[in-house]
C-alpha positions as CSV (number, residue, x, y, z in Angstrom):
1,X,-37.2,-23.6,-25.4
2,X,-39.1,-21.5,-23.3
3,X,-36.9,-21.3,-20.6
4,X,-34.0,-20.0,-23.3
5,X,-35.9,-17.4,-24.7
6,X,-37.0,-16.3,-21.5
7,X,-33.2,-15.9,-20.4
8,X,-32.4,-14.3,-23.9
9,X,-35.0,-11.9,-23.5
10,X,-33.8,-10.6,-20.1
11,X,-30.6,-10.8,-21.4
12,X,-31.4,-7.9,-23.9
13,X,-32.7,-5.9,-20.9
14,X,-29.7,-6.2,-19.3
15,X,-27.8,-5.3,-22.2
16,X,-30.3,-2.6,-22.5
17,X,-29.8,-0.8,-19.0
18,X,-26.1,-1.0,-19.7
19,X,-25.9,1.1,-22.8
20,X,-28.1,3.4,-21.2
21,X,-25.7,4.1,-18.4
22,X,-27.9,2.5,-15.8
23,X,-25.0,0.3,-14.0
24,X,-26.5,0.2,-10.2
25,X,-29.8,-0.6,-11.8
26,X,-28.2,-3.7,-14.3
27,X,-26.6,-4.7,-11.8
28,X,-29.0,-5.5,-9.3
29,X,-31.2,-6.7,-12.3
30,X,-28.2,-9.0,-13.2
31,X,-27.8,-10.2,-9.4
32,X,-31.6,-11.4,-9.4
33,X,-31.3,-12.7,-13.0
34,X,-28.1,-14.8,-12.2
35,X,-30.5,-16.6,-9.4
36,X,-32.5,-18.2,-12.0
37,X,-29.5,-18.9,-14.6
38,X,-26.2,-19.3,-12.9
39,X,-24.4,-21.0,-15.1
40,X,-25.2,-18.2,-17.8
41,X,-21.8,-16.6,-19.2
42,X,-23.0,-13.6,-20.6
43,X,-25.1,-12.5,-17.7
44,X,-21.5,-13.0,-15.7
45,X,-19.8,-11.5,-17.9
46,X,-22.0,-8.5,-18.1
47,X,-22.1,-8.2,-14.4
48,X,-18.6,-7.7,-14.5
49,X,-18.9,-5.3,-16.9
50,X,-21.2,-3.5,-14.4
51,X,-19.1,-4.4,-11.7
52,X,-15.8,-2.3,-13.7
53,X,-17.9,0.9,-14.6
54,X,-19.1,1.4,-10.7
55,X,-15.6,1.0,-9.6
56,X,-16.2,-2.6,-7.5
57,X,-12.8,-3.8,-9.0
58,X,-12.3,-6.5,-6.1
59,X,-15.4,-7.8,-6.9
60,X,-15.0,-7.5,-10.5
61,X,-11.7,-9.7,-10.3
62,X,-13.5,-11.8,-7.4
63,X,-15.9,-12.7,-10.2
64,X,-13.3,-12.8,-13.5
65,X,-11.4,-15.5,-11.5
66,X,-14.6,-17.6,-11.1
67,X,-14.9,-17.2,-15.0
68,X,-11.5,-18.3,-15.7
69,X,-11.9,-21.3,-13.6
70,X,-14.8,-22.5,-15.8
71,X,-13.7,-21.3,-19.1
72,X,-9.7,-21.0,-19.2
73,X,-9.3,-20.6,-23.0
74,X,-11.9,-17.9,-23.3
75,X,-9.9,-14.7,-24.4
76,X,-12.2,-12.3,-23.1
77,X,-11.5,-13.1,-19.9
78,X,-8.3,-13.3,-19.9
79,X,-7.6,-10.5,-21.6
80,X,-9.8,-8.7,-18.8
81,X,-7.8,-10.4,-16.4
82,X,-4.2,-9.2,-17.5
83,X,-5.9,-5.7,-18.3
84,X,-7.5,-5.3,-14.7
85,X,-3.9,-6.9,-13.0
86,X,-2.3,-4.0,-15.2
87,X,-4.6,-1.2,-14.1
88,X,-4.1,-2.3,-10.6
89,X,0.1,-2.4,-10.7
90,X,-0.4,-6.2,-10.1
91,X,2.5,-6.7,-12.4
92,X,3.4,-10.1,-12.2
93,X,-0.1,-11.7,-12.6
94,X,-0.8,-9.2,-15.4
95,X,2.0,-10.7,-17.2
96,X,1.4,-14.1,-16.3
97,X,-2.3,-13.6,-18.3
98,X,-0.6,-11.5,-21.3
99,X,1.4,-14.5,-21.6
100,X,-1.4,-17.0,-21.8
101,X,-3.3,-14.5,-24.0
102,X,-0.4,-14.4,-26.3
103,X,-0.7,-18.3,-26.3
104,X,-4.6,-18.4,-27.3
105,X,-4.2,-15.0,-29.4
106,X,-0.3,-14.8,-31.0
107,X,-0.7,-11.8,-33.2
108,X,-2.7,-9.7,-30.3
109,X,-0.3,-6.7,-30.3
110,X,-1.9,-5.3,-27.4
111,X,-0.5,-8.3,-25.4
112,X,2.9,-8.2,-27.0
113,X,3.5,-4.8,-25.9
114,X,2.4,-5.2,-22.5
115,X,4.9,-8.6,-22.5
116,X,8.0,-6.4,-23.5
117,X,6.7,-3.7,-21.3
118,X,6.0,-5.7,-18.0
119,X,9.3,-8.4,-18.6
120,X,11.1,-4.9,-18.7
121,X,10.4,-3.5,-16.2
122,X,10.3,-6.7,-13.8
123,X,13.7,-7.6,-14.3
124,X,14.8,-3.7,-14.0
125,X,13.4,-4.4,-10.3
126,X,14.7,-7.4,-9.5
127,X,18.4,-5.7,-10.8
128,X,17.8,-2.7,-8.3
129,X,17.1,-4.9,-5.7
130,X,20.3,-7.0,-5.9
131,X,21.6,-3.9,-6.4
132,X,21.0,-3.1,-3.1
133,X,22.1,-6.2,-1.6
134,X,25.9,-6.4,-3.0
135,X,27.1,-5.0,-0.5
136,X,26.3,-7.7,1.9
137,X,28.5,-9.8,0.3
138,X,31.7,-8.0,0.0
139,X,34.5,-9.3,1.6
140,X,36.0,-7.4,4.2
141,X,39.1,-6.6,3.2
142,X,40.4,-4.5,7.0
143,X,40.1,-7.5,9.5
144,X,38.1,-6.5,12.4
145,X,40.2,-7.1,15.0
146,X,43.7,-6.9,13.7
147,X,46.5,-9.1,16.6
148,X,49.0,-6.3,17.4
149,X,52.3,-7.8,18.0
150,X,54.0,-7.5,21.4
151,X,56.5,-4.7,21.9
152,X,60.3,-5.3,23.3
153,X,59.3,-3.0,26.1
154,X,56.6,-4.6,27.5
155,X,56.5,-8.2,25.7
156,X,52.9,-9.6,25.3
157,X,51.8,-12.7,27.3
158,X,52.0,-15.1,23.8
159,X,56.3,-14.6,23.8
160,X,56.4,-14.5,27.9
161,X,58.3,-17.8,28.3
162,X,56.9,-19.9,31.1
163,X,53.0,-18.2,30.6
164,X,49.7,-19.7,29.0
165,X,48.5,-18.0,25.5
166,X,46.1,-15.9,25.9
167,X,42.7,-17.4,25.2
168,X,41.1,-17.1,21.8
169,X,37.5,-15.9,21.5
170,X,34.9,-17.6,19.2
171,X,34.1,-14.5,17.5
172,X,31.8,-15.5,14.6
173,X,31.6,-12.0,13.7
174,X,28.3,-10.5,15.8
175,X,29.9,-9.0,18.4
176,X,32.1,-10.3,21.5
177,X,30.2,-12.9,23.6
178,X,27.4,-12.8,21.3
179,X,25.9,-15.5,19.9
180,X,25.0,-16.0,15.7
181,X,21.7,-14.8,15.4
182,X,19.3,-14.8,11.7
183,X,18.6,-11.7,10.8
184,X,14.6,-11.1,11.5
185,X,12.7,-11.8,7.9
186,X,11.7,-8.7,6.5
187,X,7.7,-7.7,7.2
188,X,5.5,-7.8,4.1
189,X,5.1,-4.4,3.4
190,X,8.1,-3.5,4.0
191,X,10.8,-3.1,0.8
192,X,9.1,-5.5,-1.2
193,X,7.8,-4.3,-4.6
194,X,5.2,-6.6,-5.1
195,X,3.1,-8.9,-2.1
196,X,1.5,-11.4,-4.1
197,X,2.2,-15.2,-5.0
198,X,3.7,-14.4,-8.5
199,X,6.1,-11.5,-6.9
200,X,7.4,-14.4,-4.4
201,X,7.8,-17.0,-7.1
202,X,10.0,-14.6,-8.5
203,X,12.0,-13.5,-5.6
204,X,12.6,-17.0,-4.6
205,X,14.1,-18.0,-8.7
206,X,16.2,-14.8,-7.9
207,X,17.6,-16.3,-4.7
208,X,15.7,-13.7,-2.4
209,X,14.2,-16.6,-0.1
210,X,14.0,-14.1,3.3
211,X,11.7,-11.6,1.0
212,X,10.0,-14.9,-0.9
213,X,9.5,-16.0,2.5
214,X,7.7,-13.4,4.1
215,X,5.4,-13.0,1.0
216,X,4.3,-16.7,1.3
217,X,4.1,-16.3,4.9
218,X,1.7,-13.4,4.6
219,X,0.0,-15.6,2.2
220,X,-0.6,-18.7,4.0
221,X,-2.1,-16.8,7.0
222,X,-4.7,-15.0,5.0
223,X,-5.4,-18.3,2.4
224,X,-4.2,-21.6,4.7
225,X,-3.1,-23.0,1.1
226,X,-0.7,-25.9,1.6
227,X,1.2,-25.6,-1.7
228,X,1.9,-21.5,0.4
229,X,3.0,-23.8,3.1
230,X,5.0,-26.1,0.9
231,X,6.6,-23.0,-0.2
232,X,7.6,-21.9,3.2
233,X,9.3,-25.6,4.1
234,X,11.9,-25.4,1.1
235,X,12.5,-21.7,2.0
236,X,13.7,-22.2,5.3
237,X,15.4,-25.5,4.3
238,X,17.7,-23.5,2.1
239,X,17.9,-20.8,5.1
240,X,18.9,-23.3,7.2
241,X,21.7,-24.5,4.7
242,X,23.0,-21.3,3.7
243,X,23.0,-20.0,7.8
244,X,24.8,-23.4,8.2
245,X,27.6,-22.3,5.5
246,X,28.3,-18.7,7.0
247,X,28.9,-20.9,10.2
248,X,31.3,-23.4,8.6
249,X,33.3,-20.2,6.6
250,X,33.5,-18.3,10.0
251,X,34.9,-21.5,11.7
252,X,37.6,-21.9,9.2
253,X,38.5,-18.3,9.9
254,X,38.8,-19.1,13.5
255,X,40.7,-22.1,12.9
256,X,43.3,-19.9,10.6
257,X,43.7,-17.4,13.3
258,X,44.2,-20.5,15.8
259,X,47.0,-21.7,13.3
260,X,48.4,-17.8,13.0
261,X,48.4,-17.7,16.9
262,X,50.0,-21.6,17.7
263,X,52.8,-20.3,15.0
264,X,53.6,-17.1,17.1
265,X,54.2,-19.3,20.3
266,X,56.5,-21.5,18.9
């Protein structure tokens, strides 16, 4: 009993040199309190709130994070945590915690705006970024190396009688004499709106797997996770079988032009 009163009471000093606007000074008092009761969720709790008014906000969500992981119902905190991810542009993780808040707290309006807002403007994104990539998969419709048919002047070696066709070049399309080569993935900073698990999640449900990819790349150097790496296996697996289908189209197109060039000999 003694031990409990003696953490309520320094408790209420805590509380005490917060509403006086003392936040360095709580929180090194909460720092040396938390020592002697760590398991203590208001003292936490305040600390982050000590943590948000000096502006420590990595900290803050260092510490919020820890929370959740003990107490994942608790609406405080995950209210704090989809307000903090909001206040940061974290979009994806805020919604992901407006979501959950929703679950635990249905008539929060609060979180029901921020759900419309955030699923809004999310899927406005991902549009713009298809958007940006339709091109990529537009036929041609001018073929890039139209045959031009011998003249009766000077008659091409395909209708010389008694000559070898001219040979046909595997051109899959990158250039004479080139081989296919993948596109290099794009870097993590660069034209991706977001760079965090959630934002790759996303990308890779939208079929974006090179941008997906370098998010959970970027993430498995800086965390080692396996499920990051995980990730990254079933990427490149479908990589590898879409690269595989571009090489199968491209064949059939040589094969046609083989078939349009046998049919001019004969």
């Amino acid at each position: 009993m003694a031990a409990f009163q003696s953490e309520r009471e320094q408790l209420a000093q805590v509380e005490w040199l917060f509403e006086q606007g003392k936040f360095a000074e709580g929180l090194a008092r909460t720092e040396e309190v938390l020592r002697e009761f760590p398991a203590s969720f208001h003292l936490k709790f305040l600390r982050y709130r000590f943590l948000r008014q000096l502006q420590q906000n990595t900290e803050a969500l260092q510490l919020l994070r820890q929370m959740h992981a003990m107490s994942g119902d608790n609406i405080m905190v995950v209210k704090e945590l989809a307000d903090l991810h909001f206040q940061q542009k974290q979009f994806p993780e805020s919604l992901l915690y407006y979501k959950k808040l929703l679950f635990l707290d249905s008539f929060n309006s609060q979180a029901q705006e921020r759900v419309k807002l955030l699923q809004g403007g999310l899927e406005s994104g991902v549009s713009d970024r298809l958007a940006d990539t339709k091109a990529e998969f537009r036929p041609d419709p001018v073929p890039a190396r139209p045959v031009v048919p011998p003249t009766a002047a000077a008659p091409g070696p395909e209708t010389a009688p008694g000559t070898e066709p001219p040979p046909i070049s595997l051109d899959l399309g990158d250039g004479p004499g080139k081989p296919f080569v993948e596109s290099p993935l794009p870097a993590a900073g660069d034209g991706l709106h977001f760079h965090t698990e959630s934002a790759a999640e996303l990308y890779l449900q939208q079929g974006m797997y090179r941008e997906a990819l370098a998010i959970f790349k970027n993430l498995f150097e800086k965390t080692g996770r396996t499920d990051h790496f995980q990730k990254i296996q079933v990427i490149l697996q479908r990589l590898r079988a879409e690269r595989s289908d571009r090489i199968i189209e491209r064949l059939q197109r040589f094969l046609q032009l083989l078939q349009r060039r046998g049919g001019q000999i004969v």
